[in-house]
C-alpha positions in Angstrom: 0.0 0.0 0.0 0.9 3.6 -0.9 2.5 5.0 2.3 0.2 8.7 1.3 -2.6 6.6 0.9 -5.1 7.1 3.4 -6.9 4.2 2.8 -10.2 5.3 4.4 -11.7 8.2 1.8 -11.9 8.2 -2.3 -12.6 10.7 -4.0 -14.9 11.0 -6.9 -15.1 13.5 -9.7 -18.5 13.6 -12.0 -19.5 15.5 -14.1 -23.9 16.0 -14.7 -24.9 16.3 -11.0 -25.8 18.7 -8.5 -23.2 20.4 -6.4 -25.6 19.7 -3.5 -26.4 15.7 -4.4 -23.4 15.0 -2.1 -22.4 16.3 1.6 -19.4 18.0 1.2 -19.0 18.2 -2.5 -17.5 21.2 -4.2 -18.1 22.5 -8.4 -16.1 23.9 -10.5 -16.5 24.5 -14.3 -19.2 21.6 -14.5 -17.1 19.0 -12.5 -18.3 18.0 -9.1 -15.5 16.6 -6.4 -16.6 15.1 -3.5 -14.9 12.1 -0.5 -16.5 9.5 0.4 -15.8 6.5 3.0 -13.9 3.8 0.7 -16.5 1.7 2.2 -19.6 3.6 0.6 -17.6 4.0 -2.7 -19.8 1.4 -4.8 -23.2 3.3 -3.1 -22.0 7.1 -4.1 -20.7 5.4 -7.7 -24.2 3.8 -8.4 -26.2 7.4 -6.5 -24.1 9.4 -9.6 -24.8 7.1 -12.5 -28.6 7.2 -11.1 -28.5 11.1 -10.7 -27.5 11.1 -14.7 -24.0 12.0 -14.3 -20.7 10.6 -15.3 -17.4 9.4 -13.6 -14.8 11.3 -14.2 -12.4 9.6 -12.0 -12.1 7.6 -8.5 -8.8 8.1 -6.4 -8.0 7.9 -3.1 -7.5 10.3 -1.2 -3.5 11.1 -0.2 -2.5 12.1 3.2 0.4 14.8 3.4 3.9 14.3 4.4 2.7 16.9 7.1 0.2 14.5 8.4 2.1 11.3 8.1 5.2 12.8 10.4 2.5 13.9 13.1 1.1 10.6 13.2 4.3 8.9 13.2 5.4 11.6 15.9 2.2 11.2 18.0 2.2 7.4 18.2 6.0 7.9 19.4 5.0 10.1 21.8 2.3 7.6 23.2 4.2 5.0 23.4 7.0 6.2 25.1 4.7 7.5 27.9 2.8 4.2 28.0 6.9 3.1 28.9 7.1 5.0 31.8 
């Protein structure tokens, strides 16, 4: 697995839908992004193609080197408190 890869939220660009057909979801010159749960990916995939739009592309969503090194950092942090 990708180490930027979240794993946990996709994101899915369409184009032929409401901004407002998905929490979230932002429009720009006729192309809607929003993230979804990988989970619910199949469910907001089918909801667009029933809505009368069209996939544009599914990806998932990257973390930042930013957050990677504060997660690393925290769970360093915790663990060497839990040693004391």
């Amino acid at each position: 697995m990708d180490l930027l890869q979240s794993g946990e939220q996709t994101e899915i660009v369409a184009r032929g839908i409401a901004s407002n057909a998905f929490a979230g979801a932002v429009a720009q010159d006729g192309v809607v992004r929003f993230t979804v749960e990988s989970s619910k990916q199949r469910v907001a995939l089918e909801n667009v193609w029933h809505l009368g739009g069209e996939v544009l592309s599914v990806n998932p969503v990257r973390r930042s080197l930013e957050d990677i090194f504060l997660e690393v950092t925290a769970n360093q942090e915790s663990k060497s408190e839990g040693a004391q």
